[in-house]
DRENNUDO-389272 format. One record per residue (C-alpha): x, y, z; residue in one letter. Coordinates in steps of 0.02 Angstrom, whole numbers, plus 50000, padded with zeros to 5 digits. Example, Ala and Ser with C-alpha at 12.3 -4.5 7.8 and 13.67 -1.06 7.14 Angstrom:
NODE       x       y       z   residu
NODE   50615   49775   50390        a
NODE   50684   49947   50357        s
% end
This chain:
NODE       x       y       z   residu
NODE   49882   50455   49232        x
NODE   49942   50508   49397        x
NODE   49971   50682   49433        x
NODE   49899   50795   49330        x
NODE   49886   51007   49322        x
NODE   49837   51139   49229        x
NODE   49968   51239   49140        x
NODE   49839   51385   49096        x
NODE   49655   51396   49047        x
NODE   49692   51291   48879        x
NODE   49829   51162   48941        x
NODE   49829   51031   49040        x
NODE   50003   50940   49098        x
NODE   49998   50757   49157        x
NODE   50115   50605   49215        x
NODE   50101   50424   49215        x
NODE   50183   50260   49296        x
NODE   50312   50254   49159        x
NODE   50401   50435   49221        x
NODE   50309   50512   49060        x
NODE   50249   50677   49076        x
NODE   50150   50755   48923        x
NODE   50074   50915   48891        x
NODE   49891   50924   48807        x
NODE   49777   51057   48737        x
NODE   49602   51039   48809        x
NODE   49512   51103   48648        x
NODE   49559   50943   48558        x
NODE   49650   50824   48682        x
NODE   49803   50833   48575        x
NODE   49985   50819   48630        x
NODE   50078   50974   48626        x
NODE   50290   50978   48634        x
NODE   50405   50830   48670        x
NODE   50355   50685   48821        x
NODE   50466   50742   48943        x
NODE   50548   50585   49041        x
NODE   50572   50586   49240        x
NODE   50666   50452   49334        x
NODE   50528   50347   49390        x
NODE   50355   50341   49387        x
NODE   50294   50554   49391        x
NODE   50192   50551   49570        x
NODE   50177   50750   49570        x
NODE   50175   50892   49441        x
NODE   50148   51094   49465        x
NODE   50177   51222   49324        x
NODE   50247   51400   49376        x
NODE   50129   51545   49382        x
NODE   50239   51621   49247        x
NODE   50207   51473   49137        x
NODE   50397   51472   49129        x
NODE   50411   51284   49226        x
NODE   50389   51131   49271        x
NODE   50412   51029   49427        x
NODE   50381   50849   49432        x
NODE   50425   50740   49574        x
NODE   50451   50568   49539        x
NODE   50475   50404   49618        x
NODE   50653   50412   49603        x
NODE   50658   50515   49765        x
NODE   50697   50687   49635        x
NODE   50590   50832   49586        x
NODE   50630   50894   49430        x
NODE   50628   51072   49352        x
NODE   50569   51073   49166        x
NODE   50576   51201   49040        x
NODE   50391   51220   49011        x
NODE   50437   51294   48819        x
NODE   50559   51168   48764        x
NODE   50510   51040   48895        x
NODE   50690   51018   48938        x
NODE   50757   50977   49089        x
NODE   50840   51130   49190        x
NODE   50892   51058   49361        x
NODE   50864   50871   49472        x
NODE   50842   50900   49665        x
NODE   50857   50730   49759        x
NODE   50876   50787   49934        x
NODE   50709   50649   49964        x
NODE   50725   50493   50056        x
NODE   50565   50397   49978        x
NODE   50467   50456   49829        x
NODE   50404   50634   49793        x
NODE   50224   50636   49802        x
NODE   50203   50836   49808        x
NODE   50282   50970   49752        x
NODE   50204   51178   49727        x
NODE   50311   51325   49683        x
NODE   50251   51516   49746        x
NODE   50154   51627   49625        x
NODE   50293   51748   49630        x
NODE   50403   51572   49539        x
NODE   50548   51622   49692        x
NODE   50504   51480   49820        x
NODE   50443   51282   49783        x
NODE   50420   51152   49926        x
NODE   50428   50977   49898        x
NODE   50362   50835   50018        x
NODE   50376   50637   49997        x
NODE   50398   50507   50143        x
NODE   50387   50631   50302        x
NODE   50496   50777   50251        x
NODE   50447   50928   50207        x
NODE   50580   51012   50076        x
NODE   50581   51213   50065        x
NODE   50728   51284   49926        x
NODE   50746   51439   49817        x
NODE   50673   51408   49644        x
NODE   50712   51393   49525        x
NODE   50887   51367   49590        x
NODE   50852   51252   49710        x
NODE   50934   51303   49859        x
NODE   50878   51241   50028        x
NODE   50827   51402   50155        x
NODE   50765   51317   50289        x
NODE   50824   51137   50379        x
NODE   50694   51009   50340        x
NODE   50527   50988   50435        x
NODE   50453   50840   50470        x
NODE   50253   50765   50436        x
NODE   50211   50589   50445        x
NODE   50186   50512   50278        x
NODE   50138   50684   50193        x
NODE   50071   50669   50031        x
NODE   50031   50848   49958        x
NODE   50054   51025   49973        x
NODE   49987   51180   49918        x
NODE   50042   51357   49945        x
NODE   49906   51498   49984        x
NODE   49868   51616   49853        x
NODE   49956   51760   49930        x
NODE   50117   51628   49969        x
NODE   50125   51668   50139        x
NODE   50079   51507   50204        x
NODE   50076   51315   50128        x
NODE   49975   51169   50198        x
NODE   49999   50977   50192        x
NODE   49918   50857   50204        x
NODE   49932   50668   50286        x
NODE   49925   50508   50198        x
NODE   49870   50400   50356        x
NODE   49777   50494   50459        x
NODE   49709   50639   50367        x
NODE   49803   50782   50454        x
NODE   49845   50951   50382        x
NODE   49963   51055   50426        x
NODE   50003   51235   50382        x
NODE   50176   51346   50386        x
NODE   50219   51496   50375        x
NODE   50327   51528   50206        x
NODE   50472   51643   50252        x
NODE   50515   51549   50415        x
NODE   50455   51370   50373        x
NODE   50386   51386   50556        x
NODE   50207   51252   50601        x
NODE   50085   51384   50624        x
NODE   49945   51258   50660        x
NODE   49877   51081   50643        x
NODE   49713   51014   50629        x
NODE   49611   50854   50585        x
NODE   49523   50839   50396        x
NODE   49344   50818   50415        x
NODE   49312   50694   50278        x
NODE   49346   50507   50325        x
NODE   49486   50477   50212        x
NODE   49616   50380   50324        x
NODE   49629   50227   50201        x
NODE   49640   50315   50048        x
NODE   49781   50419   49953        x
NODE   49736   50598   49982        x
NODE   49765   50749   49841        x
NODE   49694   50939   49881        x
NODE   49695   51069   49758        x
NODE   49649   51261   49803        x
NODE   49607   51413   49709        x
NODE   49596   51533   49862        x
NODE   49389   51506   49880        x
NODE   49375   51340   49881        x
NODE   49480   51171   49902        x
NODE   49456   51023   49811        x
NODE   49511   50851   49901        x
NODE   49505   50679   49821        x
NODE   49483   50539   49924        x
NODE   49476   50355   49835        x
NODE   49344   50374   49703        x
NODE   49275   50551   49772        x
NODE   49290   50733   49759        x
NODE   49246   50841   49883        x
NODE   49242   51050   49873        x
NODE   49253   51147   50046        x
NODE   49236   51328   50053        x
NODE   49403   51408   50132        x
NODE   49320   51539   50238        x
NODE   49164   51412   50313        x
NODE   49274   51277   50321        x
NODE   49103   51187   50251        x
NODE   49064   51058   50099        x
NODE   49006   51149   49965        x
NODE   48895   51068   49814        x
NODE   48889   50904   49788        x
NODE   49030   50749   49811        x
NODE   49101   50701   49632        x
NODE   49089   50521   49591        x
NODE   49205   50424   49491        x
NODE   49216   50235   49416        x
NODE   49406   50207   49497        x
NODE   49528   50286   49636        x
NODE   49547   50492   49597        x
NODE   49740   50500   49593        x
NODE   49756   50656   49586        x
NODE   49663   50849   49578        x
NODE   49697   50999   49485        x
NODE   49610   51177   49482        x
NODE   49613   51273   49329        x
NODE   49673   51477   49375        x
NODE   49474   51529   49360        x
NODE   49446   51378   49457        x
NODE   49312   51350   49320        x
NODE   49378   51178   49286        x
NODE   49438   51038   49393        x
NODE   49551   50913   49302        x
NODE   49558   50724   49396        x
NODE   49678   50607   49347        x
NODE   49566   50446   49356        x
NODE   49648   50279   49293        x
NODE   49721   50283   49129        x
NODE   49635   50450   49082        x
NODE   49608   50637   49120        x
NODE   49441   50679   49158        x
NODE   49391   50880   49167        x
NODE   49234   50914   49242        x
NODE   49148   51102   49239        x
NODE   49124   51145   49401        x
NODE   48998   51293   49341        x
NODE   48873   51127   49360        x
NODE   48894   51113   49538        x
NODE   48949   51274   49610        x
NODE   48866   51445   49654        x
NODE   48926   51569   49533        x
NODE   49012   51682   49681        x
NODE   49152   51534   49667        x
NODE   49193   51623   49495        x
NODE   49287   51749   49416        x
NODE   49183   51748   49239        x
NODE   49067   51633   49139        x
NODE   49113   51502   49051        x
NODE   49085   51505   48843        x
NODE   48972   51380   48788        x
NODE   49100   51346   48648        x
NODE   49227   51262   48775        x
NODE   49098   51171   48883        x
NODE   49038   51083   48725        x
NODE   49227   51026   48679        x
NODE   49250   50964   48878        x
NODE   49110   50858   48865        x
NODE   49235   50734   48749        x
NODE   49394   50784   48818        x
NODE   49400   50636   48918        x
NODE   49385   50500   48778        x
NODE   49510   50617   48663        x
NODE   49648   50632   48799        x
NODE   49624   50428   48853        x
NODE   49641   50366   48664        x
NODE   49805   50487   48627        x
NODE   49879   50432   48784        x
NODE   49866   50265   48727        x
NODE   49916   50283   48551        x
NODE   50081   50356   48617        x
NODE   50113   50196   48738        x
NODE   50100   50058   48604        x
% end
């Protein structure tokens, strides 16, 4: 699995290296809808706020718009020189930018109309809009660097150096408004977004993290590691002020297999 998001508290979305992209429920690991097919292999995914879409960039330079019902495609965008490695749409579902090589892509959505001339970052490799969509950041595959703009004029507000030593590694962040998760190789590491300081402790896994996502409580952090989806409760390594409400003993207990469930259904559905 490569990119991988959650469409809501129960759903998780994720993409491999063949262009699939497959929607699962995370009380039983178990495929919901049709595989949807991109171009090339899926490199990014984001689901609408509205739960009404889904945007996968691929590497077949386009970034896709889904119907996240019928899992149909709606509309292909391939204004991208080299792959698209991250795409995010507004939580209002009226603006989506899209990054891959180093060009930063701001349209309409979901009509896909460009508002402002590209802007340029060197190698970006993710980007996430703030909660209250006035400003997105990205991030640098090379050397680490994040950048954020302002939404409505696509303007650099500022730029600053990532404090984790991640320069050789592919680089995914994930945000929830209070804290940001950023995977580095085999690592995840949470920073709080007012302190700008590592909070808990670094999350260890047996291969390269390709990718982070944040569930909307930010209860649950979904990393696509390898072949497999692995969803870990961050309730187990945060402070509770991180969190809107407790999590149900119920779900934790069905999470702690989730990872086995989703790896042998992926499989299944590739032979």
């Amino acid at each position: 699995v490569w990119p991988v998001t959650f469409a809501d508290e129960s759903h998780v979305v994720g993409g491999d290296t063949s262009g699939f992209v497959r929607r699962w429920r995370i009380e039983d690991g178990e495929q919901e809808g049709p595989t949807m097919q991109a171009s090339k292999r899926s490199s990014s995914i984001v689901v609408s706020q509205d739960g009404r879409w889904i945007v996968t960039g691929d590497h077949g330079k386009k970034a896709i718009v889904w119907n996240a019902t019928t899992h149909e495609k709606v509309l292909e965008l391939m204004e991208h020189e080299r792959e698209v490695c991250g795409v995010d749409i507004t939580s209002d579902c009226t603006t989506m930018v899209s990054v891959g090589g180093d060009t930063v892509r701001i349209c309409s959505f979901p009509s896909g109309t460009r508002l402002f001339p590209p802007s340029r970052h060197h190698k970006v490799c993710d980007v996430k809009f703030s909660p209250d969509d006035s400003r997105f950041a990205t991030v640098g595959s090379t050397d680490s660097s994040v950048r954020v703009y302002e939404t409505h004029s696509g303007n650099v507000l500022f730029d600053s150096e990532w404090s984790n030593q991640v320069n050789h590694h592919l680089v995914s962040i994930a945000s929830n408004g209070r804290f940001i998760a950023c995977a580095a190789g085999s690592s995840v590491t949470l920073w709080d977004c007012v302190s700008h300081q590592q909070i808990g402790s670094t999350i260890k896994h047996t291969a390269e993290t390709r990718s982070v996502a944040l569930s909307p409580s930010g209860k649950y952090l979904a990393c696509g590691v390898g072949k497999h989806i692995t969803i870990h409760n961050l309730r187990d390594v945060l402070l509770p002020k991180y969190f809107d409400h407790a999590v149900s003993s119920h779900l934790f207990a069905t999470l702690a297999s989730l990872t086995i469930i989703i790896r042998i259904s992926y499989r299944a559905q590739r032979s």
